[in-house]
N, C-alpha and C positions, 0 to 999 in steps of 0.2 A: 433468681429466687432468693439467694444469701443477700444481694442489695434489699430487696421487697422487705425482708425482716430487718432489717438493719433499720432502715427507714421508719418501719413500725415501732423500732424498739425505740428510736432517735423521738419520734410524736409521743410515747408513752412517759417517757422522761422527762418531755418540756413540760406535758400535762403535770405533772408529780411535783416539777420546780414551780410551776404557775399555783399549785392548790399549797405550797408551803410556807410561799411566800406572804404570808400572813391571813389572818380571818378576813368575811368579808362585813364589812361595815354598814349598816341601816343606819338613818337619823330621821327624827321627827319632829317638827316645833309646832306649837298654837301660835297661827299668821297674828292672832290677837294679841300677843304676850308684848309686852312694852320691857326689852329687856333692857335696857335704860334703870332704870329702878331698881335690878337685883347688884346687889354688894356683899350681900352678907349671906351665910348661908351653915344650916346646922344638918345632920343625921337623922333620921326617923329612928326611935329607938330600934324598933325589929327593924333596921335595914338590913337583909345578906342574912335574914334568919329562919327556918321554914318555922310551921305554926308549932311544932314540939320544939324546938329548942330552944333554951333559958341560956345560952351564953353564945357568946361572939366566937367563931371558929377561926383556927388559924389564915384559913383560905378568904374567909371577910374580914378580916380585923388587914391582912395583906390588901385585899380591893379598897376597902375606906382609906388606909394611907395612900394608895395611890391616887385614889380619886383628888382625894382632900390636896393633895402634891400640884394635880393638874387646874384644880381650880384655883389653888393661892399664886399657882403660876399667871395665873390671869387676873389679877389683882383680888379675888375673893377673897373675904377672910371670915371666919369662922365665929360664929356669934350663939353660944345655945340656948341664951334666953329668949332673944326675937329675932329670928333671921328671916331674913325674908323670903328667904324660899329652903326646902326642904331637898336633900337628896335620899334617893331608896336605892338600892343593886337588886338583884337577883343573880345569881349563879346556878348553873344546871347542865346537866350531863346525860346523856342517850346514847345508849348503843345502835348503831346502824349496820347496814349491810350494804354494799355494794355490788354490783352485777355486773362485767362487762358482755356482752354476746362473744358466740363464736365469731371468730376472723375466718373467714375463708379466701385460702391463697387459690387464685387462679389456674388452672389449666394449664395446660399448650396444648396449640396445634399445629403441627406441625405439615408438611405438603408434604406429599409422596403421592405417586403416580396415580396422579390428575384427582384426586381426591384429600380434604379434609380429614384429619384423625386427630381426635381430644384426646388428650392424656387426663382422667380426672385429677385435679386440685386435691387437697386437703381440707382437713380442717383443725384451727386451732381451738382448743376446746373453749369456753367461755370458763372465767372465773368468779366465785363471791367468797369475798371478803370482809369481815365486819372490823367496823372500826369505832372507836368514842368520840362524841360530838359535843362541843361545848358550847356554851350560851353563856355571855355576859349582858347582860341590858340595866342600864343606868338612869333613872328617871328624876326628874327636876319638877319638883311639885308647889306652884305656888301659897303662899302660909297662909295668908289671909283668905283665899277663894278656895283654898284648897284644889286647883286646878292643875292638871299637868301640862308644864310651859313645854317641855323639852324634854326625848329619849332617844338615847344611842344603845347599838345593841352590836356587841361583836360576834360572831359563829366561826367555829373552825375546830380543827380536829387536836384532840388529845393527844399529843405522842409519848411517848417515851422520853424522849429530850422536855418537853411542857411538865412533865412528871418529876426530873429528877433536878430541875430548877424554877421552883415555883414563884421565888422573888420576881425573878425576870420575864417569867411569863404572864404577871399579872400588871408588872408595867408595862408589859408589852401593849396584850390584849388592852389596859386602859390607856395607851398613847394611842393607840389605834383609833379609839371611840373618839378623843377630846383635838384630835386630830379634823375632825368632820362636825366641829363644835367653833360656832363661826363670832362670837361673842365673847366680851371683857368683861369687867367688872364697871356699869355704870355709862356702858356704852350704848345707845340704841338701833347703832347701824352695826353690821355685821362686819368682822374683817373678811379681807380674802383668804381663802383655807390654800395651803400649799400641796400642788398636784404630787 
């Protein structure tokens, strides 16, 4: 019985290291977009802005550097009079809940004189827990068609640690996306993304 829980507590932890280990990553591209052509690239004014707000918050003015960081890393650079393509963010947050079922540990039966006898099992109660859920989604908007070539979207959960280091959690979460971003500056074939 002490092994059986051991074992569960053993699954319940790899589960916890596996959801830690970073958000999970979406991408999307239009098969149409000729990314060959983009070089240059500027901000939507309201990028990372809801429709009430008149200024850049500290948490978007942190995702545009980063972004901006990961594209010049890829030879992009930054043009605001005509760039060729536009970036937009959104950032967003959800409370959740989580539910696991009851566990129910098994029985014994044991043999005694020539008959079966159960011992009933337990049960381990189910738990819910609510947690905070983040959204980052990064969109590459072509200037001229106005079309959306390209969007990366990271999801994963707010901790306390993401909370009381927000620099690094926002390069994080934006390594993550441009990570799953297969394209240079001027290039029309894609690189290989590293597993």
């Amino acid at each position: 019985m002490q092994m059986f829980k051991i074992a569960i507590a053993g699954i319940l932890v790899g589960m916890l290291a596996a959801c830690a280990s970073g958000p999970r990553v979406y991408t999307d591209a239009d098969p149409s977009a000729d990314f060959g052509r983009y070089q240059t690239f500027a901000f939507f004014e309201t990028a990372g802005k809801q429709a009430e707000e008149k200024y850049t918050t500290l948490s978007g003015q942190r995702i545009e550097d980063a972004i901006s960081t990961a594209l010049e890393a890829r030879g992009y650079r930054v043009d605001i009079h005509n760039p060729d393509f536009l970036v937009n963010f959104h950032l967003k947050t959800e409370e959740k809940t989580q539910t696991s079922p009851p566990v129910y540990m098994g029985g014994y039966y044991g043999y005694r004189g020539g008959m079966y006898v159960g011992w009933p099992g337990y049960v381990e109660p189910g738990t819910t827990s609510t947690y905070t859920e983040g959204t980052l989604s990064v969109d590459f908007v072509d200037r001229q068609s106005n079309q959306m070539i390209w969007e990366g979207t990271a999801v994963g959960r707010v901790t306390s640690s993401v909370r009381e280091a927000p620099n690094e959690s926002v390069r994080s979460a934006v390594a993550s996306i441009f990570a799953k971003y297969p394209y240079v500056a001027g290039s029309r074939a894609p690189v290989p993304l590293a597993e």
